[in-house]
N, C-alpha and C positions, 0 to 999 in steps of 0.2 A: 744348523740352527739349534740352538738351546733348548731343552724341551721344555724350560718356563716361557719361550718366546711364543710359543704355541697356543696356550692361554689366557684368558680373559684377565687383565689387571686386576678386575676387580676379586678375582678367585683367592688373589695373594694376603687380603684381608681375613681370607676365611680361614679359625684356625680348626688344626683336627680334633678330634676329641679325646679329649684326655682319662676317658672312661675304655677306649676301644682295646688295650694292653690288656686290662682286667677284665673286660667281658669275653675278648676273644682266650685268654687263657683258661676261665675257668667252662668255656665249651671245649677247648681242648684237653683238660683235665677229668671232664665225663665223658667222655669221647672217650678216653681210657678205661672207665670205670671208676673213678673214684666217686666217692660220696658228697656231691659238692650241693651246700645249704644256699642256696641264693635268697640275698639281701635287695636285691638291683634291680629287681622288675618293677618297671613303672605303670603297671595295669594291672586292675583287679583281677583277682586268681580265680574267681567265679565264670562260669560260664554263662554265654549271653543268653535272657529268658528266653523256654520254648515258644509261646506265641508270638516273639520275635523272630523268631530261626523258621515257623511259620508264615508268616506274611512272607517272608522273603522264597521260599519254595515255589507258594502260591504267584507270586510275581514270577519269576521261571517257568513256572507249568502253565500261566498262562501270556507269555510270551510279550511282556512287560519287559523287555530288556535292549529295548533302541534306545535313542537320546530322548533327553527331557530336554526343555527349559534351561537354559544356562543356569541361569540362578536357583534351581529346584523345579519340585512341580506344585502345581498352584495347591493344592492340600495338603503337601506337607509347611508349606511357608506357611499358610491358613493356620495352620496348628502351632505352630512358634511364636507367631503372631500372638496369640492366646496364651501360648506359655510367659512371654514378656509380660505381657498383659496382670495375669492373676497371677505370676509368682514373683515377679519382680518391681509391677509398678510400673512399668516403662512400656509405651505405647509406641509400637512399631509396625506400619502398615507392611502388609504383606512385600510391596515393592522395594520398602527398607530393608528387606530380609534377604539375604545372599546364604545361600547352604552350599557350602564346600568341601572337599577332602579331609576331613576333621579341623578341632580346634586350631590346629597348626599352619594350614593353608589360610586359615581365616588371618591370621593375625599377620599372614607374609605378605597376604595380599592387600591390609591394612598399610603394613607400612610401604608397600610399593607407594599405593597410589597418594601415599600423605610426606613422604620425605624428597627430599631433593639433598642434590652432593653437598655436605658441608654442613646440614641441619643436623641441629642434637638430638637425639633420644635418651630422655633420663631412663633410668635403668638402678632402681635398690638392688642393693646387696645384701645376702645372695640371691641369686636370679635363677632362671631358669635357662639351661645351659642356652638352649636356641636364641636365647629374643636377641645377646650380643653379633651373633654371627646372621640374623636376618636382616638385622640396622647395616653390619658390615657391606651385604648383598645389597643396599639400595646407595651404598657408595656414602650414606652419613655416617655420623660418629657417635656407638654409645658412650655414653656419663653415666657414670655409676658413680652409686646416694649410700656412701656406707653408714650401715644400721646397726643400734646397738641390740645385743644378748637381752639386756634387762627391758626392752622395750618388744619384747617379740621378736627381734627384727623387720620391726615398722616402721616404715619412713614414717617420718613428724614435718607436718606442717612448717616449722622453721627449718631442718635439714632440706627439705623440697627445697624451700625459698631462696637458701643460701647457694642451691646449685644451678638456680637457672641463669641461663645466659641470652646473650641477643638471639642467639643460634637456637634457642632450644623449642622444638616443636612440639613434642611428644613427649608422653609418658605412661610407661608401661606399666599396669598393675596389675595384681596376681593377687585374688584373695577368695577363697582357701588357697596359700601357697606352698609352690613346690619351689626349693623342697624343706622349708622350717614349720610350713603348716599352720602358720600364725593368718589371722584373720582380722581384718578391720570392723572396727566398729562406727558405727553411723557417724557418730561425732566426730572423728577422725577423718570419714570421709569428706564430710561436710568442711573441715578446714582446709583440704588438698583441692576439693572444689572449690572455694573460693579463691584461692590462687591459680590456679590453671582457666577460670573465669577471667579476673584483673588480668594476666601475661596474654591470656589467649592461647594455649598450651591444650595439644587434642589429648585425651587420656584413651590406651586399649586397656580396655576393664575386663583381662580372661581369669571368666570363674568358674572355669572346666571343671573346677572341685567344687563345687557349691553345694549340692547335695550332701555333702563326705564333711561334716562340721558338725560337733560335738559338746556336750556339755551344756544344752540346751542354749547354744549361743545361734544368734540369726544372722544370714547370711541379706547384705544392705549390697542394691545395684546404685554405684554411686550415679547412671544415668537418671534414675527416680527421682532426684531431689529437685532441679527446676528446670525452667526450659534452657537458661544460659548453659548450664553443664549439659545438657542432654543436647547442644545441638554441637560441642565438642567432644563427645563420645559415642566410641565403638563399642558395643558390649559382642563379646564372645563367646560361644557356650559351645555345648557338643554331646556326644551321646556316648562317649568312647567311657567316662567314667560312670556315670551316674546309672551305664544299662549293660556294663561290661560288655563294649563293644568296640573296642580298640581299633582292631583290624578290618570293621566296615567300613572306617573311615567315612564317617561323618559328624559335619561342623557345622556350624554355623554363627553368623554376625546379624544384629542391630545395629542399621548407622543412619545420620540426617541421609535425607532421601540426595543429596548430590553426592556425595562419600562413597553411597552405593550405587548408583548410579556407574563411578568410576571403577570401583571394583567390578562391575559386572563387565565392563567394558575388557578390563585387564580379563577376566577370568573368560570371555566370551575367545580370547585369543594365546591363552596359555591351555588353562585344563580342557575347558570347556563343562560340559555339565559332570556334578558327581553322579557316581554309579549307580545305577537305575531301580536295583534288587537291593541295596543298602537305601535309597529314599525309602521305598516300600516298608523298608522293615523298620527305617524311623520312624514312619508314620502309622505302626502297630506300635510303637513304644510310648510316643506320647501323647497318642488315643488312649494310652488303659494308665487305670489308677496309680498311684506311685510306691506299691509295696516295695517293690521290689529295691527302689531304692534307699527304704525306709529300712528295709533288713540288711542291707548293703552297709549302710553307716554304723546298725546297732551292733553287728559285727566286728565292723573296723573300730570300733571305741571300747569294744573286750579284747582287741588284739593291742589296742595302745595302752590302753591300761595294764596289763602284761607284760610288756616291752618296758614300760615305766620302773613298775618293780624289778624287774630282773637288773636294769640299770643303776639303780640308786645304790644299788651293793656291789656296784664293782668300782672300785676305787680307780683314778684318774682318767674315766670317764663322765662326762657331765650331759644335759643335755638341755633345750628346753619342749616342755610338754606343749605338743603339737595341737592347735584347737580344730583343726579339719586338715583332708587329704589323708594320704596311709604313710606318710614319713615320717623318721624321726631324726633332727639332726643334730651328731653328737658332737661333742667337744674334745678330741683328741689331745688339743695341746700338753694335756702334763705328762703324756706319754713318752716326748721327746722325738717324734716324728711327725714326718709329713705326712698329709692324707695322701699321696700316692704311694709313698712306702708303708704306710699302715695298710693300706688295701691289698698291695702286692706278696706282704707278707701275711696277714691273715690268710689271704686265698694260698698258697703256696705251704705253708704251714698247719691251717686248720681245714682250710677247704671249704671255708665262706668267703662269700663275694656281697661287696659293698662296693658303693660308689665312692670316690674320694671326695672332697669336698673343696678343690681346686676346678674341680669340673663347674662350680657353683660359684665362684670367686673368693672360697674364701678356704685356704689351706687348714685352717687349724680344728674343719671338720671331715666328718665321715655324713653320708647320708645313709639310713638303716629302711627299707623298704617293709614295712608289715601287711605287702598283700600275698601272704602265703597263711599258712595252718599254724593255729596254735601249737601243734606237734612241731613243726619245722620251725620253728620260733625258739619253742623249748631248745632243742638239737642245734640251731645255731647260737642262742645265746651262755650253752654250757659250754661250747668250743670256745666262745672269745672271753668268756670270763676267766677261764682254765689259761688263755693265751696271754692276756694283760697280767693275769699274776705273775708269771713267767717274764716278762718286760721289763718288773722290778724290782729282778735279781742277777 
């Protein structure tokens, strides 16, 4: 027997990742010792607050660590509920609330229960490497909505229009996105809602970066605007950026109460509930006031600013300036390389690691991660300016 006969057709959809060369080589290049500047990490370099790491002991020592509730436990939804509420506009009873294995289980578990074989999910360009290879796992097909450079890389309202088809169910949005970090503004929302209204079209609205947005621009829940969008929207959130809590893994979704309904159902028979010491310690994070994520952002906008500068002076790199998120994604093209040989050879050569920008759908960038130190920012950005002069001789 074949060892592809062994597995699930539907796995043949799924492609590998095209980051995994460049991450695993430059772990095996400090594993040597070399000096290697990472550009690639997709979570904040901060450690998670102590009176989070707190409640979470407290929950251990006293013996909080059996199952909850599939769907959370009733005070931490109680608290989300409230965060929808006053930070977003969007009224979501506790029941509407499903808290899962971070952002990312939210949004798989989103499209489980909403696609069937054969339905579209639009999908702008570039995306977020997952959301293609989640669509592929429910057996539909993403569509992908190429954006242009001079528009942030924002879908527009007539680019949407033009790509829907009989087929198209979904659509995914990302705003603060990874990884261009471009951010919608209400108005703009407001026209993709009324089309996704008229077709009938569910929108996942993950704004896992929401907090991480800059330049005194505001972060708009396109479920707020009426009740016809809000009863075709998912909103997604999480704890992983906004509390530097990655590895707790915890998420969470807002949906019409039969959406979640169905999710819970899915999640009652796959995870079942999330981990018991990570609720606890969610529900010390969005009990206490929001410094913490307010020095979080004031930080990442003196490391983009930074990033910016050092950029603008190196010739045939371009970029555009990211409005939220910690990424920056650059434009390679006049280099004469592709984002996977640009990656493989900086890492190999100067001993920085970047993502390529093929991982993203769109070869003719780099993605540059700015959740490390300004020192390490400095040191990675004298190696690739030192490397691109050398390019263009």
């Amino acid at each position: 027997m074949k060892i592809d006969k062994r597995l699930a057709e539907r796995l043949k959809k799924i492609n590998p990742s095209s980051t995994l060369a460049i991450t695993s080589k430059a772990k095996k290049l400090k594993a040597e010792g070399k000096d290697i500047v990472s550009f690639a990490a997709g979570e904040p370099d901060f450690d998670t607050p102590d009176f989070v790491k707190t409640a979470a002991i407290e929950a251990i020592k006293s013996g909080f660590t059996k199952y909850t509730p599939t769907t959370g436990t009733p005070d931490l939804k109680k608290l989300i509920s409230q965060k929808f509420k006053n930070e977003n506009g969007v009224e979501y009873a506790p029941e509407q609330i499903i808290v899962s294995c971070g952002a990312k289980h939210s949004i798989y578990n989103t499209l489980m229960v909403l696609l069937n074989r054969h339905d579209e999910a639009l999908i702008p360009l570039p995306y977020w490497v997952s959301y293609p290879e989640m669509v592929n796992l429910c057996e539909a097909t993403p569509r992908f909505i190429k954006t242009r450079a001079e528009n942030n890389f924002k879908v527009s309202a007539k680019e949407l229009r033009k790509h829907i088809t009989p087929h198209t169910k979904v659509l995914i949005l990302n705003s603060p996105s990874n990884p261009c970090g471009c951010v919608y503004q209400r108005s703009e929302l407001a026209e993709i809602a009324e089309i996704c209204v008229e077709k009938n079209i569910f929108v996942i609205s993950d704004e896992i970066y929401e907090k991480i947005i800059f330049d005194n621009l505001k972060h708009e829940s396109i479920a707020s605007f009426n009740k016809e969008i809000y009863n075709l929207t998912v909103t997604v959130n999480g704890l992983s950026k906004s509390h530097s809590m990655t590895g707790w893994r915890i998420g969470y979704l807002g949906a019409p109460a039969d959406i979640a309904a169905a999710i819970s159902n899915l999640q009652d028979h796959s995870t079942s509930n999330p981990n018991s010491i990570a609720q606890k310690a969610a529900t010390a994070a969005l009990s206490a006031p929001d410094d913490f994520s307010r020095k979080l952002c004031v930080e990442f906008q003196r490391r983009r600013d930074y990033l910016a500068e050092r950029l603008k002076k190196i010739p045939n790199l371009g970029f555009i300036l990211p409005q939220g998120a910690f990424y920056m994604f650059c434009d390679i093209s006049k280099t004469g390389l592709d984002s996977m040989s640009f990656a493989q050879r900086l890492l190999e050569e100067e001993y920085v690691s970047v993502i390529p920008g093929n991982s993203f759908g769109n070869d003719n960038y780099i993605r540059i991660s700015f959740a490390t130190s300004i020192e390490e920012l400095k040191k990675g950005m004298d190696r690739i300016e030192q490397w691109v002069a050398k390019l263009g001789k």
